[in-house]
C-alpha positions, 0 to 999 in steps of 0.5 A: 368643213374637211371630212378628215374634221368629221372623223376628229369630231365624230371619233369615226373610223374611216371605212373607205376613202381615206385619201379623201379626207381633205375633200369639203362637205358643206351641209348635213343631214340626219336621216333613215329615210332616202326618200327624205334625203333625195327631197331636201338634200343639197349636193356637198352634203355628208349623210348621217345615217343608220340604215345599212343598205346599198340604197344608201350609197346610190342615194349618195352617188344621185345626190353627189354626196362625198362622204356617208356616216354611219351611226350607232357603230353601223358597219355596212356590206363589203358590196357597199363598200365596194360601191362606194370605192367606185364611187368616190364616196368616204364612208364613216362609222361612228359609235355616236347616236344620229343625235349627238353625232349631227348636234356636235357637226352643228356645234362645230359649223356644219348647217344643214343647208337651210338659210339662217344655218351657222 
């Protein structure tokens, strides 16, 4: 799935990144615990999260994410965004709940990396 789908299904705000809208993500995850993510995330993934802190974006650099979504209209740092600048990493806001926000990414297509996803 395009990012740039992303920000149209999601209604999100492009917070850096913006010329990397065409970039492809191929699965999801929904989670606040990095720990989590660094366990069962495969690489090409977008990160729907709440936590608003700069272990977010290294845990997206170590997994090769592309793209960060925060949720619940969540704004991060101006040194998280800085990071993700370098990083290449497209960051989004959203005003959806982790819920709503990964149900319409599902609904749309995106699995979430297992066998037997859509």
């Amino acid at each position: 799935m395009k990012i740039q789908t992303l920000v149209d299904l999601l209604g999100a705000d492009v917070l850096c990144g913006a010329d990397l809208l065409d970039g492809n993500v191929q699965s999801a995850c929904g989670s606040d615990m990095m720990s989590d993510v660094l366990a069962y995330v495969k690489e090409q993934a977008v990160l729907l999260t709440g936590l608003v802190n700069p272990q977010v974006i290294r845990t997206a650099m170590m997994m090769d994410m592309h793209c960060i979504v925060f949720v619940r209209g969540k704004t991060p740092t101006e040194e998280m965004i800085a990071l993700a600048e370098e990083s290449g990493i497209v960051l989004l806001s959203t005003e959806e709940r982790m819920y709503g926000a990964c149900g319409k990414l599902y609904a749309a297509g995106l699995g979430g990396g297992e066998e037997g996803d859509v």
